[in-house]
C-alpha positions as CSV (number, residue, x, y, z in Angstrom):
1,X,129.4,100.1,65.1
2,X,127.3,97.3,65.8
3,X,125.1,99.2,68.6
4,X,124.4,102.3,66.3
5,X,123.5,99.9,63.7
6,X,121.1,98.4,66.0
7,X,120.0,101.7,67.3
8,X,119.3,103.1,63.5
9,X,117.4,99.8,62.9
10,X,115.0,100.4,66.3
11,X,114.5,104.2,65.1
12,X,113.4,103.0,61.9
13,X,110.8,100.3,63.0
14,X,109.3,102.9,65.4
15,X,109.3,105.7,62.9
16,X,107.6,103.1,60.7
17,X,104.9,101.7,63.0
18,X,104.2,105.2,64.0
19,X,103.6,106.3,60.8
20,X,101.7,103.4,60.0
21,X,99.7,104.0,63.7
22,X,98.9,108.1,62.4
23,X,97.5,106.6,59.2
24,X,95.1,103.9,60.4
25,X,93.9,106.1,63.4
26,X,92.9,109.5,60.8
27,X,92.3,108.0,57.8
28,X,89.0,109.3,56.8
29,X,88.4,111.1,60.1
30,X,87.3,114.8,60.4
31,X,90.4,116.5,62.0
32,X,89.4,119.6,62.9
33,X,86.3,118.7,64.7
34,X,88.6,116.6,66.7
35,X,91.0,119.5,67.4
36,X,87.9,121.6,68.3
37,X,87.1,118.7,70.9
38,X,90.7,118.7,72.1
39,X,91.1,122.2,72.5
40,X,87.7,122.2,74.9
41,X,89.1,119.9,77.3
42,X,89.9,121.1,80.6
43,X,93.9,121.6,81.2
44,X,93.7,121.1,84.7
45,X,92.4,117.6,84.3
46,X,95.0,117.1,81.4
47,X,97.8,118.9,83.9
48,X,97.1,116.0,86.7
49,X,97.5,113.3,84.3
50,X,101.1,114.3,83.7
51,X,101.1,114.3,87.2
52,X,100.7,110.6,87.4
53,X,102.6,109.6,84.5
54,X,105.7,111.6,86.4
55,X,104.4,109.7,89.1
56,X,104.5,106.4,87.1
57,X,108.4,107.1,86.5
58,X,109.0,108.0,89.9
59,X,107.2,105.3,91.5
60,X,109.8,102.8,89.8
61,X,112.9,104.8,91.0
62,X,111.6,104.3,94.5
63,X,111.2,100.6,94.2
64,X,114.7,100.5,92.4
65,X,116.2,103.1,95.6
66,X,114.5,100.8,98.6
67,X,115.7,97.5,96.9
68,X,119.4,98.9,96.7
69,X,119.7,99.8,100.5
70,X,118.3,96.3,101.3
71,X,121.9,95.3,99.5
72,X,123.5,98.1,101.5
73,X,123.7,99.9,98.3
74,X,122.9,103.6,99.2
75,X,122.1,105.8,96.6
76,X,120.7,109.1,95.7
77,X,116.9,109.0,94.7
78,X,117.8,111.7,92.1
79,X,120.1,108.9,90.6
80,X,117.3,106.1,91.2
81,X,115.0,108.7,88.8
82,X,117.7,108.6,86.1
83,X,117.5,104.9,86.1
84,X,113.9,104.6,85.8
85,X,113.7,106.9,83.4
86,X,116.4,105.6,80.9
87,X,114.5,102.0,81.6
88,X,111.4,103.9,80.4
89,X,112.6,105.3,77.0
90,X,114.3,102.9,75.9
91,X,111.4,100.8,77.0
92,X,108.7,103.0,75.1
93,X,111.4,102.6,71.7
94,X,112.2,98.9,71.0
95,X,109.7,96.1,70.3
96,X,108.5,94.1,73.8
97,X,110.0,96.9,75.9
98,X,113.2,95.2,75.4
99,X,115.9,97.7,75.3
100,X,114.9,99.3,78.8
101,X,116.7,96.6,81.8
102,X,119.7,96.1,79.2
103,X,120.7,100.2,79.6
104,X,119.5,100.3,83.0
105,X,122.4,97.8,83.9
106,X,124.4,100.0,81.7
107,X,124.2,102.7,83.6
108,X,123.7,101.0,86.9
109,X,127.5,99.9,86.2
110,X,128.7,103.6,85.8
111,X,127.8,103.7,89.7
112,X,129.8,100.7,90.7
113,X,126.9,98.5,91.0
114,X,127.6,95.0,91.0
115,X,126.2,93.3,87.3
116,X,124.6,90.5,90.0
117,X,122.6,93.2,92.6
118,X,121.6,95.1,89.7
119,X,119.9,92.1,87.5
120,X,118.2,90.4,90.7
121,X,116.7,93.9,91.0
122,X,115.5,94.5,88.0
123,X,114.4,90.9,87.6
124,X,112.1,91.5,90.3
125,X,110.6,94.7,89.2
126,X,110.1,92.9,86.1
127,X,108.0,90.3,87.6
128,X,106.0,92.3,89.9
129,X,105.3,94.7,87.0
130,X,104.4,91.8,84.8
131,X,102.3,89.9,88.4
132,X,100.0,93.7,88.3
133,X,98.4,92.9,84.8
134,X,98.1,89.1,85.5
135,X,96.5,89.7,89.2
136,X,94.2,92.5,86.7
137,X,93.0,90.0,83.9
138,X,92.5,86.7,85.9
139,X,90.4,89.2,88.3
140,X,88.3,90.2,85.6
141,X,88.5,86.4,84.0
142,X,86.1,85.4,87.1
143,X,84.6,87.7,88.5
144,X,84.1,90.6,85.7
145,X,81.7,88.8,83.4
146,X,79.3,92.0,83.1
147,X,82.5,94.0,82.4
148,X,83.8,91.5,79.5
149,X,79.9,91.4,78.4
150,X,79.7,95.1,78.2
151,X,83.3,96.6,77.0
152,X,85.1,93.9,75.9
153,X,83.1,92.1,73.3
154,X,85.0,93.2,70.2
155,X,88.3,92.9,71.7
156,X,88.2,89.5,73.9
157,X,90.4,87.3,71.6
158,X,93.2,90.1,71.5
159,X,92.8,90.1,75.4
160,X,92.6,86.1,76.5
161,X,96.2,86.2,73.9
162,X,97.2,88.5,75.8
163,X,96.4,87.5,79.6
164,X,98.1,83.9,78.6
165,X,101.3,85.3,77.5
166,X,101.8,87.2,80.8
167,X,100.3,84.4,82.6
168,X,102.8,82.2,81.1
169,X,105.7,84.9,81.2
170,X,105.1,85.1,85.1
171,X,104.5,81.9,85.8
172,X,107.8,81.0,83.8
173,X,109.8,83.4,85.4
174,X,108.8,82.9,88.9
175,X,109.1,79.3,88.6
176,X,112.9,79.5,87.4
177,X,113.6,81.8,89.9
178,X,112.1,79.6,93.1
179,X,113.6,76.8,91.1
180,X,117.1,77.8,90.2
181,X,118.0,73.8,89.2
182,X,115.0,73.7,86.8
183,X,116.1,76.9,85.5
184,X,119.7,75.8,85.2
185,X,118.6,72.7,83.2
186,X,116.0,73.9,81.2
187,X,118.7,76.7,79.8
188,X,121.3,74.0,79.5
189,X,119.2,72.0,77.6
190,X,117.8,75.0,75.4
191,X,121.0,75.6,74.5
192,X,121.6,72.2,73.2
193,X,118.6,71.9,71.4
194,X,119.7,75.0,69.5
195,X,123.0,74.1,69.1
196,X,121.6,70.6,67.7
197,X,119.3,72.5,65.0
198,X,122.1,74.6,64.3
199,X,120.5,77.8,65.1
200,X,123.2,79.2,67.4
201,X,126.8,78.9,67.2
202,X,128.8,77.2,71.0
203,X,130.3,80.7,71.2
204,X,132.3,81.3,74.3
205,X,131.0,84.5,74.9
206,X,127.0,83.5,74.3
207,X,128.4,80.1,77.2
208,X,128.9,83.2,79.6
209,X,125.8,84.8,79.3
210,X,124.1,81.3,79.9
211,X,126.1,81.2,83.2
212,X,125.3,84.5,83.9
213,X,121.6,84.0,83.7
214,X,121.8,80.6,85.8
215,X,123.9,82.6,88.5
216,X,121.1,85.6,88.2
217,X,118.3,82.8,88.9
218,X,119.9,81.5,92.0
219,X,120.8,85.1,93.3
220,X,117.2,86.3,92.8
221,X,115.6,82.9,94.8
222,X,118.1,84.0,97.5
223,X,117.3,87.3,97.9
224,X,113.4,86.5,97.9
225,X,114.0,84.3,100.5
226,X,116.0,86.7,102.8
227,X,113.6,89.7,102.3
228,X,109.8,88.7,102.4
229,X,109.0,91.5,103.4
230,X,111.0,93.9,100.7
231,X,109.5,91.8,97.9
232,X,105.6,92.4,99.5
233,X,106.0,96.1,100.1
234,X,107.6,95.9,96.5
235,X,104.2,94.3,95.2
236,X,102.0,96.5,96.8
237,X,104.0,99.8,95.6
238,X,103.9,98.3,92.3
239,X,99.9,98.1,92.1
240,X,100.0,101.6,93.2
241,X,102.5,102.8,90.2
242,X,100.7,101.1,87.6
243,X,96.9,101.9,88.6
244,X,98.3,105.6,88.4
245,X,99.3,105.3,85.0
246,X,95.8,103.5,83.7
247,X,94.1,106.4,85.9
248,X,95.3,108.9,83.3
249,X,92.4,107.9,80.5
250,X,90.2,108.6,83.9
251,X,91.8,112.2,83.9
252,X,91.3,112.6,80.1
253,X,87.0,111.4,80.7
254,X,86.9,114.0,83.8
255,X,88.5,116.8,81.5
256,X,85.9,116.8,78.8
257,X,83.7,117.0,82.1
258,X,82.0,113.9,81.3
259,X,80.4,111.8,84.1
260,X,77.9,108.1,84.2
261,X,80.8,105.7,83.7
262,X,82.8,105.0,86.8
263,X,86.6,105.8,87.7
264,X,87.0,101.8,88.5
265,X,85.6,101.3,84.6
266,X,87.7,103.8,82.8
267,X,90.9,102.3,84.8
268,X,90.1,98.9,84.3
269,X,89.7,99.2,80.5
270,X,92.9,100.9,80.3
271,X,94.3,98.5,82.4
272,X,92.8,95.4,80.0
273,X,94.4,97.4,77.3
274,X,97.6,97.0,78.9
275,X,97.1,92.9,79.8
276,X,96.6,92.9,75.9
277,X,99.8,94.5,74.4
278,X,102.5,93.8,77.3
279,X,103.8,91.1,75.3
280,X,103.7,92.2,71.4
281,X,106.3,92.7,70.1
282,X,105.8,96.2,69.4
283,X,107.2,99.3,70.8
284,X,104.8,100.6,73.7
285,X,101.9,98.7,72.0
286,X,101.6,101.2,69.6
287,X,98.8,100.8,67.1
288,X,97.1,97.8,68.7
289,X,96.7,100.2,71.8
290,X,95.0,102.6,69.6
291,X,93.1,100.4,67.9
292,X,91.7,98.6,71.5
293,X,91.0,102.2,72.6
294,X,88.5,103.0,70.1
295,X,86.7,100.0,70.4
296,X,86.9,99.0,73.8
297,X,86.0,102.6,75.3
298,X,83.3,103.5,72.1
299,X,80.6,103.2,75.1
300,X,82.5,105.2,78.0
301,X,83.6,108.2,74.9
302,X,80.5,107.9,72.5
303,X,80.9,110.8,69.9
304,X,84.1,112.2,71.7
305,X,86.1,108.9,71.1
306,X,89.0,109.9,68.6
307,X,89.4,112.8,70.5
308,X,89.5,111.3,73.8
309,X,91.9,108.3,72.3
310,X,94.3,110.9,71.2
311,X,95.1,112.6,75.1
312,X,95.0,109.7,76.8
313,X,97.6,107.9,74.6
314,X,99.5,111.7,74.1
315,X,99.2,111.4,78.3
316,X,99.8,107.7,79.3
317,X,102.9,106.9,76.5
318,X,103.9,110.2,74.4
319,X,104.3,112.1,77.8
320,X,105.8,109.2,79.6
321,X,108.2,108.8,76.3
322,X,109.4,112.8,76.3
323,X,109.6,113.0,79.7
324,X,111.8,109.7,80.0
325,X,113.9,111.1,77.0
326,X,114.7,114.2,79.0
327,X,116.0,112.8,82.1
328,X,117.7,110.1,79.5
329,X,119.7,112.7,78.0
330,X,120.5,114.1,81.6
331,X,121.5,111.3,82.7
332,X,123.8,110.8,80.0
333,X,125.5,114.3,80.1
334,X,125.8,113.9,84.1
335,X,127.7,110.8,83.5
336,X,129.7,112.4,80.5
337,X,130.6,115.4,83.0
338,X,130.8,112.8,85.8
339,X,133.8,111.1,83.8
340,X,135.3,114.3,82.2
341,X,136.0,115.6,85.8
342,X,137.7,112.4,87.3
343,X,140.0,112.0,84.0
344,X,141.0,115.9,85.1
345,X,141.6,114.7,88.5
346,X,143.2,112.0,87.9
347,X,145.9,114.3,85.6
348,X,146.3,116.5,88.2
């Protein structure tokens, strides 16, 4: 009861914010020039951008697939892909990405996985995805000042906000899991300190998550420690999966057969985008992304701008959110079928 309450609630806010998100974005705009624009844009461009974003998806199922086997956990990469993309959609839906690791450990669990393998993994696909967009916006911090000067201007207090809290987020995260006492402490003490205040209750239950989390900490140091070089093929990968989803808004510039802007400054826009909203608390950035769009890329877009804002976020998150609700669904009826099979052998 209390998880379709929850689930009612997140379909709500997004519904909501996307409404709110159509509104700001057309208000006032002329929509059928824009479809005219749209409708001029060459599919084959717009064809390879679903290409990446499917590659986006994938690329985290093979991170996910090569980190099991270095547990001697042998799966099926078909499998892998129905964890990535459940983590995805459920990722695109609630505020922060939040929903996405809780229901892949759902579903990991349906495969025997052991709660502890399956949270160090994904703890450490969280950081490295998290380490992309900090390596990204301290790079252009010091040595992009012509690239700040030129397309960031109007949007450079959204992005410093935004390169701290992942900053921060990484920093905090790597520290407690290289320092599993500190991390121990500083959630024992949290705890108190809420408990003091009278915020949360001493529930047994919420006790056992705390121990959970301590146990995940020291599990993740661990395996760091026992598999350099997993974790640096795991980084490396990781640059390559995200850098193909910014390269969609490159594929969206190339279909209106535009050219004078670089690939490297269409992707690194997108990607500052991304270093912005990572952390707001809104489901996959949406309006803030839309609203960055149009004024970071004005001078890459000029008078094709709305038009161009409208494919690339169609491409790089709409796409990415049907195409992750598809395999979602699958995955859910395979594991329905799955179940419905052993019960009838288990009768027989």
């Amino acid at each position: 009861m209390q998880r379709s309450k929850k689930i009612i609630k997140n379909g709500v806010f997004l519904l909501t914010v996307f409404l709110l998100t159509v509104y700001g974005v057309f208000h006032g705009e002329d929509l059928q020039q824009m479809y005219t624009a749209i409708g001029k844009a060459d599919i084959c461009w717009l064809v390879s951008g679903i290409f990446l974003v499917v590659f986006f998806i994938w690329g985290e199922s093979m991170i996910i697939w090569y980190m099991m086997r270095s547990f001697h956990i042998f799966l099926k990469k078909r499998i892998c892909f129905l964890f990535s993309s459940v983590g995805f959609f459920f990722s695109c839906i609630t505020p922060s990405a939040s929903g996405g690791q809780p229901m892949q450990l759902y579903y990991m669990k349906k495969e025997k996985i052991p709660v502890p393998v399956s949270a160090v993994v994904l703890m450490i696909v969280t950081i490295t995805y998290k380490l992309v967009l900090v390596v990204v916006g301290v790079g252009i911090l010091f040595f992009g000042g012509g690239f700040r000067s030129h397309y960031l201007k109007g949007i450079l207090p959204v992005y410093y906000m935004g390169l701290v809290l992942n900053v921060v987020c990484v920093g905090f995260m790597t520290s407690l899991v290289f320092h599993p006492r500190m991390a121990e402490y500083i959630l024992i003490k949290g705890e108190q300190w809420l408990l003091k205040l009278h915020i949360m209750k001493g529930l047994e239950k919420r006790k056992k998550k705390l121990r959970d989390a301590i146990q995940v900490y020291r599990e993740t140091a661990q395996y760091l420690k026992m598999n350099k070089r997993v974790l640096v093929f795991v980084i490396l990968f990781t640059f390559v999966q995200r850098f193909a989803l910014f390269a969609v808004t490159w594929m969206v510039y190339r279909s209106f057969g535009m050219t004078g802007t670089r690939m490297a400054d269409v992707v690194l826009l997108q990607a500052v985008i991304a270093v912005a909203v990572d952390m707001l608390p809104l489901p996959g950035g949406m309006g803030i992304s839309e609203a960055l769009f149009l004024r970071s890329f004005a001078p890459v877009f000029g008078t094709l701008l709305l038009p161009a804002m409208v494919l690339s976020r169609g491409l790089g998150y709409y796409s990415e959110l049907f195409i992750s609700a598809i395999f979602t669904a699958a995955a859910q009826i395979y594991y329905t079928v799955r179940r419905g099979q052993k019960n009838s052998e288990e009768l027989d």
